[in-house]
KOLSE-784127 format. One record per residue (C-alpha): x, y, z; residue number from 0; residue in three letters. Coordinates in steps of 0.25 Angstrom, whole numbers, plus 5000, padded with zeros to 4 digits. Last residue first. Example, Ala and Ser with C-alpha at 12.3 -4.5 7.8 and 13.67 -1.06 7.14 Angstrom:
2
[site [5055; 4996; 5029]; 1; "SER"]
[site [5049; 4982; 5031]; 0; "ALA"]
This chain:
431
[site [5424; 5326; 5316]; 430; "UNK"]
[site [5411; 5323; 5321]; 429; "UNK"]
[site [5406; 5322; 5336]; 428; "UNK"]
[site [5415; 5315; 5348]; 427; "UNK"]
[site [5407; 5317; 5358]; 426; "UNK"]
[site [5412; 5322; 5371]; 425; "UNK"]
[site [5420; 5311; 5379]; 424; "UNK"]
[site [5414; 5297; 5382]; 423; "UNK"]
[site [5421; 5284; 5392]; 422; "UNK"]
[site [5409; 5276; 5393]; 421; "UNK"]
[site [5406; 5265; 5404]; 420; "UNK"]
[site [5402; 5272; 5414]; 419; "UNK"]
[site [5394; 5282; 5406]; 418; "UNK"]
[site [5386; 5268; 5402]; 417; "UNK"]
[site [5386; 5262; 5390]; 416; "UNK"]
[site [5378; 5254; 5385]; 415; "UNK"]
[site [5375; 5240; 5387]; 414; "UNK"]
[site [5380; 5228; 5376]; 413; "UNK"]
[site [5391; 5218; 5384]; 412; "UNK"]
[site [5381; 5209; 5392]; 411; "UNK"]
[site [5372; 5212; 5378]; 410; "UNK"]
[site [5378; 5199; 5373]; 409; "UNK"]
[site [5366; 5194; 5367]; 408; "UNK"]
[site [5364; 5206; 5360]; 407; "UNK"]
[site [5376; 5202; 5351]; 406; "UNK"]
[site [5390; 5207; 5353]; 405; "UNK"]
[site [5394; 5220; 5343]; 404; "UNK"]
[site [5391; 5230; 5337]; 403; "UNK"]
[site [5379; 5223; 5328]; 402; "UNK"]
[site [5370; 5215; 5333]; 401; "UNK"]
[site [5360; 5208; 5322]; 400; "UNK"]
[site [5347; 5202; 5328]; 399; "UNK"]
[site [5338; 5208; 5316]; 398; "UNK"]
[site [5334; 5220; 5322]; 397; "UNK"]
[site [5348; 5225; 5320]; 396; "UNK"]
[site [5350; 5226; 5336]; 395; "UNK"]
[site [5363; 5235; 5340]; 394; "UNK"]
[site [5376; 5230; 5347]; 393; "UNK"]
[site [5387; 5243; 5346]; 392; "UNK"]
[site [5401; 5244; 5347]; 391; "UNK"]
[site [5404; 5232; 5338]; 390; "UNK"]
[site [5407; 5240; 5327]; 389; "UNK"]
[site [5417; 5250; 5333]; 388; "UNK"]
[site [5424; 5238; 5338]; 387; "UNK"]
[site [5433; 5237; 5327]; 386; "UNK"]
[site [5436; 5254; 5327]; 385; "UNK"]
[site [5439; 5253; 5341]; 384; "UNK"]
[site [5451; 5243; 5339]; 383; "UNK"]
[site [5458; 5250; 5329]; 382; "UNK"]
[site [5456; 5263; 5337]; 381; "UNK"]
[site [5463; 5253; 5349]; 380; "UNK"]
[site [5474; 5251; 5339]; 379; "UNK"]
[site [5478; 5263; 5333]; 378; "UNK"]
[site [5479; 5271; 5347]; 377; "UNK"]
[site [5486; 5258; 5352]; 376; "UNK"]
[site [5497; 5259; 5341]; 375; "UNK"]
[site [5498; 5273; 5340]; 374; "UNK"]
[site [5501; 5273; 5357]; 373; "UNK"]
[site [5499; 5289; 5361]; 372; "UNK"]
[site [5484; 5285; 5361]; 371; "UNK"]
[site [5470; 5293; 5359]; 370; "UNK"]
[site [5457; 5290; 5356]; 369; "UNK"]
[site [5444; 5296; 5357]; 368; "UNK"]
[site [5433; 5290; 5354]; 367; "UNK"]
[site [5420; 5291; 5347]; 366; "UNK"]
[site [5404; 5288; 5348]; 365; "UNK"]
[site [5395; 5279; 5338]; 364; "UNK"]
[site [5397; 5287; 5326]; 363; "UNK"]
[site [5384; 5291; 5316]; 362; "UNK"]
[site [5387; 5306; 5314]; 361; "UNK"]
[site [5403; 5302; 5309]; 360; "UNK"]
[site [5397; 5295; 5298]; 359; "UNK"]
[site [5393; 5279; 5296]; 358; "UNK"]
[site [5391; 5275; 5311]; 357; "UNK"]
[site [5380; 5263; 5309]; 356; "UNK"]
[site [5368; 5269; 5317]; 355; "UNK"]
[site [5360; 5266; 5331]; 354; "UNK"]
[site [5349; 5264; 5334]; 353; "UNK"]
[site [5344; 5266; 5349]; 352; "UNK"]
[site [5340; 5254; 5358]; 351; "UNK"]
[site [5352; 5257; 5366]; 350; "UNK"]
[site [5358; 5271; 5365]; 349; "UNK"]
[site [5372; 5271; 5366]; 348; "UNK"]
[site [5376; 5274; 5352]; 347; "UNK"]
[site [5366; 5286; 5353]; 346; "UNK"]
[site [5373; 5291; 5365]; 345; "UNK"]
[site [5386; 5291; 5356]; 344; "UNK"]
[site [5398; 5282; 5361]; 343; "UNK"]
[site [5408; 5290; 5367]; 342; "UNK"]
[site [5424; 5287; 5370]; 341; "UNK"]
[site [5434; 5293; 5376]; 340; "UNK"]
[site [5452; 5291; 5378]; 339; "UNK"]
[site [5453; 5279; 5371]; 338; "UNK"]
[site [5466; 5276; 5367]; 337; "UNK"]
[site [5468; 5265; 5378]; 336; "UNK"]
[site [5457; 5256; 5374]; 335; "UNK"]
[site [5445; 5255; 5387]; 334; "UNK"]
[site [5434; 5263; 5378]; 333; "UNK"]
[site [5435; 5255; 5367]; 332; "UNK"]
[site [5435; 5240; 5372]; 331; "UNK"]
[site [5424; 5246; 5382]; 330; "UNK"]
[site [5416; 5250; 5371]; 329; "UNK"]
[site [5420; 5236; 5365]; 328; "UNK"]
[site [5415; 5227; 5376]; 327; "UNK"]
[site [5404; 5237; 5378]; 326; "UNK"]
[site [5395; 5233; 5364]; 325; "UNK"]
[site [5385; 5241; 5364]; 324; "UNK"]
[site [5370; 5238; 5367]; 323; "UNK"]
[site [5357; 5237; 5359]; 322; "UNK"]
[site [5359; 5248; 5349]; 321; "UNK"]
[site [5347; 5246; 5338]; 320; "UNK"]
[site [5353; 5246; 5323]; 319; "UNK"]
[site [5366; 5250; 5318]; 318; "UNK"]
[site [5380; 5245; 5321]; 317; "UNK"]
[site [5395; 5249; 5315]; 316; "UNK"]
[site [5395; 5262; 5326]; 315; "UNK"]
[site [5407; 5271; 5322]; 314; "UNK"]
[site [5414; 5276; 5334]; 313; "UNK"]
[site [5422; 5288; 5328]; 312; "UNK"]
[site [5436; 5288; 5334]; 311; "UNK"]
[site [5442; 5300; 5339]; 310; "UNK"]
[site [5457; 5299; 5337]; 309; "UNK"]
[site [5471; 5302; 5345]; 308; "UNK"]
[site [5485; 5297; 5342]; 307; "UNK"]
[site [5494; 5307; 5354]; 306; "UNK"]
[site [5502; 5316; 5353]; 305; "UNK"]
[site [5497; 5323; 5341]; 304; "UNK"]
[site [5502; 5334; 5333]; 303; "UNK"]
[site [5497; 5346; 5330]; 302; "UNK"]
[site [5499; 5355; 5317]; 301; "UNK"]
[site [5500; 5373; 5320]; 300; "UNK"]
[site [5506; 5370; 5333]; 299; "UNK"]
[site [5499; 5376; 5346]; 298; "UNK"]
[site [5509; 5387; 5352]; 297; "UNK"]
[site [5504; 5399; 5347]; 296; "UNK"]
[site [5490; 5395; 5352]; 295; "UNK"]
[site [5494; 5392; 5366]; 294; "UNK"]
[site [5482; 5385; 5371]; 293; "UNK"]
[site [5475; 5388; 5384]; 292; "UNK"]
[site [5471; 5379; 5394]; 291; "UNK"]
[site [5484; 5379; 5401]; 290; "UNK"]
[site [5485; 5394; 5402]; 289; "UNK"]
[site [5470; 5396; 5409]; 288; "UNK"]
[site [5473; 5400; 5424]; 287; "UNK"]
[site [5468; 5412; 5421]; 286; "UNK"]
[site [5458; 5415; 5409]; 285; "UNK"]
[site [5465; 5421; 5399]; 284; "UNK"]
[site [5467; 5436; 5394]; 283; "UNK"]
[site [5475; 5441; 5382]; 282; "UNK"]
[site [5469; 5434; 5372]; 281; "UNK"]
[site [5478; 5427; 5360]; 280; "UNK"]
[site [5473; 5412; 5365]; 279; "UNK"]
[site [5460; 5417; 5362]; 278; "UNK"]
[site [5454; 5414; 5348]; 277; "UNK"]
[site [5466; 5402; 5343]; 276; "UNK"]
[site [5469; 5397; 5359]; 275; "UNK"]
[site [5453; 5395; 5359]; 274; "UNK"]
[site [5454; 5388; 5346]; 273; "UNK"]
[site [5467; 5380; 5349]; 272; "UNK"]
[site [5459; 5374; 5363]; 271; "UNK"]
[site [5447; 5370; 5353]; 270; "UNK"]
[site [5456; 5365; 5344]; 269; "UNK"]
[site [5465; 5354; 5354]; 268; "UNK"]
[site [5477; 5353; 5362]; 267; "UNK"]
[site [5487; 5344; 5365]; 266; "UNK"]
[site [5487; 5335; 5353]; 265; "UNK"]
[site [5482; 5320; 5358]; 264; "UNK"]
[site [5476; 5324; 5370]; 263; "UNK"]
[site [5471; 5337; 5365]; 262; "UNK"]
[site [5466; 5331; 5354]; 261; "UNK"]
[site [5459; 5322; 5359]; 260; "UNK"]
[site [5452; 5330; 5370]; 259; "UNK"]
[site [5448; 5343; 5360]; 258; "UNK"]
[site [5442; 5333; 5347]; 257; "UNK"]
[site [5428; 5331; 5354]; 256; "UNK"]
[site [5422; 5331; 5338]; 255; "UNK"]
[site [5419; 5342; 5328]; 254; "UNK"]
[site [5431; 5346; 5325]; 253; "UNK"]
[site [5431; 5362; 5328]; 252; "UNK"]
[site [5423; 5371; 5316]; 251; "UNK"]
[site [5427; 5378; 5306]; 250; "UNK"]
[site [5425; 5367; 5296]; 249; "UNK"]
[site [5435; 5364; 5283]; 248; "UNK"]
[site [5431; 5355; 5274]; 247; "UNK"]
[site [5437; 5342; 5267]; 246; "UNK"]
[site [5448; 5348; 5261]; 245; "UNK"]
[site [5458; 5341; 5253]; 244; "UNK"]
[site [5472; 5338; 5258]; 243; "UNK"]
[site [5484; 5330; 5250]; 242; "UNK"]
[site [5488; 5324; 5237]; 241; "UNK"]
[site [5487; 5309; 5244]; 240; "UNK"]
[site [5474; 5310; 5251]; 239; "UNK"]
[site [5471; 5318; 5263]; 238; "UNK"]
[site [5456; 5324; 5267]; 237; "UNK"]
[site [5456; 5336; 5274]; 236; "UNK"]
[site [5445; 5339; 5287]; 235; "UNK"]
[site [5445; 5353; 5293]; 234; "UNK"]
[site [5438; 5356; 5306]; 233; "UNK"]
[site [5443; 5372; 5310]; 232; "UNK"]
[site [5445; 5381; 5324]; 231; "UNK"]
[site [5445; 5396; 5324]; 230; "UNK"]
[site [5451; 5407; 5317]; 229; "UNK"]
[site [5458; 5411; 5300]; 228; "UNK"]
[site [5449; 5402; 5291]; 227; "UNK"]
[site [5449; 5409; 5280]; 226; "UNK"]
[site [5445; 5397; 5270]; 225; "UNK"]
[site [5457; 5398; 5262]; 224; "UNK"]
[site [5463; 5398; 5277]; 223; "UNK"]
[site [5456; 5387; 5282]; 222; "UNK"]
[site [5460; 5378; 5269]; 221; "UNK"]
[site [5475; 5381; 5272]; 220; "UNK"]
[site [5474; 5377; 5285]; 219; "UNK"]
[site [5468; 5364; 5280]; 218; "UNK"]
[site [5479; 5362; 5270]; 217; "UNK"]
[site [5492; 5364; 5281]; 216; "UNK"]
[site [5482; 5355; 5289]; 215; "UNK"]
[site [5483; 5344; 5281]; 214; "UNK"]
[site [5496; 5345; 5273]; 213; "UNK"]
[site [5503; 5347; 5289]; 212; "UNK"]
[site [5494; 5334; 5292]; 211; "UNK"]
[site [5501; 5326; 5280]; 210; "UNK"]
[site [5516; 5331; 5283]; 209; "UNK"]
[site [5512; 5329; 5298]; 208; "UNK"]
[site [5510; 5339; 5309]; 207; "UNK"]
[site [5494; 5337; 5311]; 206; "UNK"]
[site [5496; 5324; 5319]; 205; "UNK"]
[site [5483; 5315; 5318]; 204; "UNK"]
[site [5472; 5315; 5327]; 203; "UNK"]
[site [5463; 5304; 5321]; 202; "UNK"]
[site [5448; 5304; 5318]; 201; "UNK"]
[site [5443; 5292; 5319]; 200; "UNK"]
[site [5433; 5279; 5312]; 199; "UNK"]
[site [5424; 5290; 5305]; 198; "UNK"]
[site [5416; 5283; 5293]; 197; "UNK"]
[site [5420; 5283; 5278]; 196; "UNK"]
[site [5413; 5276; 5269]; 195; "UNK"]
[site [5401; 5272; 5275]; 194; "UNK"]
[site [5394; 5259; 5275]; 193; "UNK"]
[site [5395; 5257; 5290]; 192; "UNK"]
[site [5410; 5259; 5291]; 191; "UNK"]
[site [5420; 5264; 5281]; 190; "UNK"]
[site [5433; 5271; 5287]; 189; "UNK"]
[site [5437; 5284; 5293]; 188; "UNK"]
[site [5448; 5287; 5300]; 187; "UNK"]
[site [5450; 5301; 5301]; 186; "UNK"]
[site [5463; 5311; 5302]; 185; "UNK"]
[site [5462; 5323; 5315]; 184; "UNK"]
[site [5471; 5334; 5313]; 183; "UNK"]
[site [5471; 5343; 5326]; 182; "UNK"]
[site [5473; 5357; 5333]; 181; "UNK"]
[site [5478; 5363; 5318]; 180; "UNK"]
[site [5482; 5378; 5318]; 179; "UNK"]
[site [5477; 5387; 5308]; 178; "UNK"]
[site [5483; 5403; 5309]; 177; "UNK"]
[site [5475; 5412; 5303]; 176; "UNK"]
[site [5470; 5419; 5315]; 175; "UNK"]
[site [5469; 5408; 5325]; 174; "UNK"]
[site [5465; 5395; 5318]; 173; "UNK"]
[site [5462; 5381; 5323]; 172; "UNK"]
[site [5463; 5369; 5315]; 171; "UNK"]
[site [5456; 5356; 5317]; 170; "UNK"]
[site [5461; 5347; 5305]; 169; "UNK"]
[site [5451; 5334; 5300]; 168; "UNK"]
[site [5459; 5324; 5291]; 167; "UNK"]
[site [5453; 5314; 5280]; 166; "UNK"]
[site [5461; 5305; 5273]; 165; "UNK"]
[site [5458; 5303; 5258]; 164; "UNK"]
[site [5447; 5302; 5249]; 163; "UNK"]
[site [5442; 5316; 5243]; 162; "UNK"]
[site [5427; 5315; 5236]; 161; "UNK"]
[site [5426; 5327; 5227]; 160; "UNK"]
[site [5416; 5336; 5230]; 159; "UNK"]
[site [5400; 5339; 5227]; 158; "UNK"]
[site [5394; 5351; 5234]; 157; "UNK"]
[site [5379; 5353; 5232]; 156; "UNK"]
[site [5371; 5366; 5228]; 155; "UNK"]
[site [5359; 5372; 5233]; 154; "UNK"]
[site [5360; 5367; 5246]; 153; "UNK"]
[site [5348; 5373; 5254]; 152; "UNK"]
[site [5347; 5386; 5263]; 151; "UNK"]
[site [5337; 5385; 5273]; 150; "UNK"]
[site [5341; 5400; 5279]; 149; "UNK"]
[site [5349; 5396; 5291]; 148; "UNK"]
[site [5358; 5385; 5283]; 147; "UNK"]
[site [5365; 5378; 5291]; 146; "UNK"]
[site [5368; 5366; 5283]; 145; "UNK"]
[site [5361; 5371; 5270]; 144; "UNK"]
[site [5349; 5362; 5268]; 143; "UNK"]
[site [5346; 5353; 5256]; 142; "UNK"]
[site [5345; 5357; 5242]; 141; "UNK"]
[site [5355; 5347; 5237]; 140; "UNK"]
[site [5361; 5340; 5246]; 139; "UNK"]
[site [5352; 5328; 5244]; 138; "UNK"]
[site [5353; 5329; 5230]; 137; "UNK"]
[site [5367; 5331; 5227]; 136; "UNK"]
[site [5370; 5317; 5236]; 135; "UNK"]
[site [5360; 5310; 5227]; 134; "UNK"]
[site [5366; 5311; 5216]; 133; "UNK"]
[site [5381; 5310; 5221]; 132; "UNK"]
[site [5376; 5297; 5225]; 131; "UNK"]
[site [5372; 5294; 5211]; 130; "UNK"]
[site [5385; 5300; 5206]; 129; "UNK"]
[site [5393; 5291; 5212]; 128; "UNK"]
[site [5401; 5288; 5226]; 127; "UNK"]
[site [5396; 5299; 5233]; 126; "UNK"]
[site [5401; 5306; 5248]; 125; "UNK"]
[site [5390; 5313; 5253]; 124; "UNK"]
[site [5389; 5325; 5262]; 123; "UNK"]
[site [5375; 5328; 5267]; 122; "UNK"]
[site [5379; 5330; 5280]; 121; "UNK"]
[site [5394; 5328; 5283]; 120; "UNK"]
[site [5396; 5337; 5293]; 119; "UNK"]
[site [5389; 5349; 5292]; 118; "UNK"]
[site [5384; 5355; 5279]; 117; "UNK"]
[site [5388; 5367; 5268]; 116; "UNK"]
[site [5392; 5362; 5254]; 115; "UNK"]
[site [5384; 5351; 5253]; 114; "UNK"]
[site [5389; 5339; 5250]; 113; "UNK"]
[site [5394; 5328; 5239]; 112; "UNK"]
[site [5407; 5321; 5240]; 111; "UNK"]
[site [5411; 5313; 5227]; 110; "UNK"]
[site [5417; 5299; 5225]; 109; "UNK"]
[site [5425; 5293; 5217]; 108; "UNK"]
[site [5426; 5277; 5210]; 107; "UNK"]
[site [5435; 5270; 5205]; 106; "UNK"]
[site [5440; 5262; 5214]; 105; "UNK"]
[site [5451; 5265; 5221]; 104; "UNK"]
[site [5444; 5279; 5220]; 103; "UNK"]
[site [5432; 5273; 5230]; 102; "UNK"]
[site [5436; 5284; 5241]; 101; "UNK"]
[site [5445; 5274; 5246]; 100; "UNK"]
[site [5443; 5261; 5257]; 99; "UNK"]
[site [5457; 5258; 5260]; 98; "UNK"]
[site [5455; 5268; 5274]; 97; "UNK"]
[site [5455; 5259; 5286]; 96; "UNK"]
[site [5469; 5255; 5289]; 95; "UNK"]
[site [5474; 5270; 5291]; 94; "UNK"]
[site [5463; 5270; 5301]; 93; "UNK"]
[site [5470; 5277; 5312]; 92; "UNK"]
[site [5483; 5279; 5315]; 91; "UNK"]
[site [5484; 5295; 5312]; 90; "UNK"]
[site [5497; 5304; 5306]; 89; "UNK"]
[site [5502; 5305; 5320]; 88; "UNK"]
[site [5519; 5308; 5320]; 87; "UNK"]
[site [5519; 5311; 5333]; 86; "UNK"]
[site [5521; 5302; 5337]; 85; "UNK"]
[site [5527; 5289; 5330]; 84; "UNK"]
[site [5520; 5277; 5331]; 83; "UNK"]
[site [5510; 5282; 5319]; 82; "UNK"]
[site [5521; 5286; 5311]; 81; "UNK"]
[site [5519; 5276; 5299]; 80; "UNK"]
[site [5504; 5277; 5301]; 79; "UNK"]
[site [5502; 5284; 5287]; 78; "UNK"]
[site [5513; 5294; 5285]; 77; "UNK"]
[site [5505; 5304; 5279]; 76; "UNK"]
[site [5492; 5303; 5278]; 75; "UNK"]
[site [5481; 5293; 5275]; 74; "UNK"]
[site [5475; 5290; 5263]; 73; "UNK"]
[site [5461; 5283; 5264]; 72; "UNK"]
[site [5455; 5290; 5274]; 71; "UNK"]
[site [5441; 5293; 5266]; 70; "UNK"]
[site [5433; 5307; 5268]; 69; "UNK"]
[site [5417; 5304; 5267]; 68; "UNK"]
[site [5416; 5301; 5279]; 67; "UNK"]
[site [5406; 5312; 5284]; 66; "UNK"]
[site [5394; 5307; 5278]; 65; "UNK"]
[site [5386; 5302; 5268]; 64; "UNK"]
[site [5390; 5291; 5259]; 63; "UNK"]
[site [5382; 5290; 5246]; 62; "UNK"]
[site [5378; 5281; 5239]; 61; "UNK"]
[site [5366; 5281; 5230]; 60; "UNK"]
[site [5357; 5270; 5230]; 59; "UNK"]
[site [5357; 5259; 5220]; 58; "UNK"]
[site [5363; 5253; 5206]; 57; "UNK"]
[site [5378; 5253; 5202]; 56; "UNK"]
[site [5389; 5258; 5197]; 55; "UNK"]
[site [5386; 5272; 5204]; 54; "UNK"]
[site [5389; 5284; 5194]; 53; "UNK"]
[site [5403; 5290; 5195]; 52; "UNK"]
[site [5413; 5302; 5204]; 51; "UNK"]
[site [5424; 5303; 5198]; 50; "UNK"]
[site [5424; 5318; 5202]; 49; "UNK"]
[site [5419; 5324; 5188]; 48; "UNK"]
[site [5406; 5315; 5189]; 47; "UNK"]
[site [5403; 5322; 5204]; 46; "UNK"]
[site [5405; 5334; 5196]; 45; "UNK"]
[site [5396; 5331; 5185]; 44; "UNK"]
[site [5386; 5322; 5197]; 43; "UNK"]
[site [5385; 5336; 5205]; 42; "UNK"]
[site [5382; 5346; 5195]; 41; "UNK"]
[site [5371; 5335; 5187]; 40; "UNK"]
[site [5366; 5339; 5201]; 39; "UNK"]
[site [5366; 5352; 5201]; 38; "UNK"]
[site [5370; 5362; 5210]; 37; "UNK"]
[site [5384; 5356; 5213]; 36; "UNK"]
[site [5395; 5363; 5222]; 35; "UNK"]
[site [5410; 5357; 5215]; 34; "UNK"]
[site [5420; 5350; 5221]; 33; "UNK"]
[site [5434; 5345; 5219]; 32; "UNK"]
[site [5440; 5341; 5232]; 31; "UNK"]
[site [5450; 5353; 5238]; 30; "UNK"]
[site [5466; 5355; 5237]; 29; "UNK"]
[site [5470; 5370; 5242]; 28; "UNK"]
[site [5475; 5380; 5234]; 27; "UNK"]
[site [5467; 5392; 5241]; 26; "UNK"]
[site [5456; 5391; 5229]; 25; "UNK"]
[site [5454; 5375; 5232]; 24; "UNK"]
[site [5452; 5379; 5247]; 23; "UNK"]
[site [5441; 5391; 5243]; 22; "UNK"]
[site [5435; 5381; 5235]; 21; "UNK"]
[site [5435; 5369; 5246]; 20; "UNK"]
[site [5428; 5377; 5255]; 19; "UNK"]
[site [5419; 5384; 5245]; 18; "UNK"]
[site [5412; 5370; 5243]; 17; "UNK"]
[site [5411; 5367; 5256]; 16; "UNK"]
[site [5405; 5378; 5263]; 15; "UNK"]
[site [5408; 5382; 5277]; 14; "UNK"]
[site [5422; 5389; 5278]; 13; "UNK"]
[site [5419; 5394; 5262]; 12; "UNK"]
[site [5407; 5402; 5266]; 11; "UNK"]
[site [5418; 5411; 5273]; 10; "UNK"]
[site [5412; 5419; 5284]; 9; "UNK"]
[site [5422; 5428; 5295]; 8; "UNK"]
[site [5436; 5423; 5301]; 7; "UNK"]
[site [5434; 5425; 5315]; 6; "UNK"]
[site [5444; 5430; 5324]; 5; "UNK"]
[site [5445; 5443; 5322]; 4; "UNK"]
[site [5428; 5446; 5319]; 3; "UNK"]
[site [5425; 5440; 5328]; 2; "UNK"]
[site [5432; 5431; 5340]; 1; "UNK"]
[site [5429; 5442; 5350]; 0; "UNK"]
């Protein structure tokens, strides 16, 4: 069995935040300053401390919730000076989108506040002032545990520094010790629909690079301070000019369909890496099986990529009744060379359902998968999808307003979409 030799016991540190960072800052590595809050008054003095100031003017506290809280406004090594040169893949996409900062430019910082256990980004807030910090603390504060059996409520609330900077997501699988990455993934992520920083893709990028090597050197290091010794890891860095710091490490796999793309674009994928991990050493296999095993031994300990490869985050730019969609620019997408599946989500399909303005990774519309050997035509036709992203979708306002794309009166080109005229894989999910 996989316990007790293969499994690496309890450490509170693997699932709370704020003892994750501790237990990397005391191994040596770089973390966001933080400190766990019981007070308020505890909250707005550390807050105070990171920069963070009093709105300059009246109203509502604003706070930005959800999971793009991470700005790409550095990017890594070598920029697109390689990008015609596999396999030298540092990532194509977005490098023209991120001039919008963490409000440093300007004078102003920024603070994260969370819980110190959750899913996702529930309940994390990203505040630009001491009013939003306010009322961050108290929302957390004395709410439930995520996943607590017993109703245990948050007695104290984690506040962080804010880190602007490019931010990466590394699967890595371990056998004994021994941390081998299956992919590094860089995002794009821009402002859209108010929010700061939304999901555009996450990018395939190649792991043996002076910047990837600094990444995943620091993330096996983090797994290691936290004991992590077997099984498959989600880990997100953010990059700025001094280097890594740690978003989080999950022991969990990605949460999206990853396994087809990055076996076309790598050769392989984690969830064949984990089986080669717990039972590539047994003595017995199924007959006939060799060529669907993996050789763990012989798996690099950094990937690269063979091909440019992303899953883009559909992000719906529309919000009210769904009346059609517009199928000249569905079928624009789904017939571009680089696109290798698409899905638009039931509920994005639905007519005379509401639909939402996509502002985290929970509201996207649907995904691709792209995938090109040609950097020119992979950057390109992303280019092109993310301009029609906003004229996906033709919804009625109530007040005669179509956004999405035609108007009504053109509903020749607004039905929905049949199986027939849909090209869909498994749903892409979160990153």
């Amino acid at each position: 069995g996989l316990y007790p030799d293969r499994h690496d016991g309890f450490n509170a540190a693997r699932r709370n935040k704020f003892l994750m960072n501790e237990a990397c800052e005391s191994a040596g590595l770089r973390v966001v300053r933080q400190k766990m809050c019981e007070t308020l008054e505890e909250a707005l003095d550390f807050a105070s401390e990171l920069g963070v100031r009093n709105r300059e003017d009246d109203g509502d506290a604003d706070i930005l919730e959800s999971s793009e809280l991470f700005d790409d406004n550095t990017r890594g090594e070598g920029g697109q000076e390689n990008e015609l040169h596999m396999p030298s893949n540092n990532g194509l996409l977005g490098a023209a989108t991120n001039d919008h900062t963490d409000g440093s430019s300007l004078g102003k910082r920024y603070c994260v506040v969370k819980p110190s256990r959750g899913v996702a980004s529930d309940d994390v807030h990203l505040c630009p002032d001491l009013d939003s910090v306010q009322t961050a603390f108290t929302r957390i504060k004395s709410s439930s545990v995520f996943g607590s059996m017993h109703g245990e409520k948050h007695d104290k609330v984690l506040v962080q520094e804010f880190a602007a900077g490019t931010e990466y997501a590394i699967d890595i699988v371990s056998k004994a010790g021994h941390h081998k990455v299956a992919a590094l993934w860089r995002y794009d992520k821009r402002p859209a629909n108010g929010a700061s920083f939304v999901y555009h893709a996450t990018e395939l990028v190649d792991a043996d690079t002076d910047v990837g090597r600094a990444i995943c050197e620091y993330v096996m290091d983090a797994l290691n301070a936290l004991n992590v010794h077997w099984g498959i890891s989600h880990n997100e860095v953010i990059v700025d000019a001094e280097g890594p710091r740690l978003v989080e490490v999950n022991l969990r796999q990605h949460n999206t369909d990853f396994a087809p793309l990055t076996s076309a674009c790598i050769g392989y994928n984690a969830l064949d890496m984990l089986l080669a991990a717990y039972l590539g050493d047994a003595e017995e296999f199924p007959p006939n099986s060799e060529h669907k095993r993996l050789d763990w031994d012989s798996l690099p300990d950094l990937p690269v990529t063979r091909a440019y490869g992303a899953i883009v985050h559909l992000v719906s730019h529309s919000e009210g009744i769904l009346i059609g969609l517009n199928i000249p620019a569905l079928e624009d997408i789904e017939q571009m060379e680089s696109v290798l599946a698409m899905e638009l989500y039931p509920h994005y399909t639905a007519i005379g359902e509401h639909i939402e303005k996509t502002v985290d990774i929970r509201t996207d519309s649907g995904w691709l998968h792209i995938m090109n050997d040609d950097p020119v035509k992979f950057k390109a036709e992303y280019d092109r999808v993310v301009d029609l992203m906003p004229h996906m979708f033709l919804v009625d306002e109530g007040e005669n307003d179509r956004e999405g794309g035609a108007d009504r009166d053109k509903s020749e080109n607004s039905r929905t979409l049949g199986d027939d005229e849909s090209s869909t894989g498994e749903e892409a999910g979160s990153p």
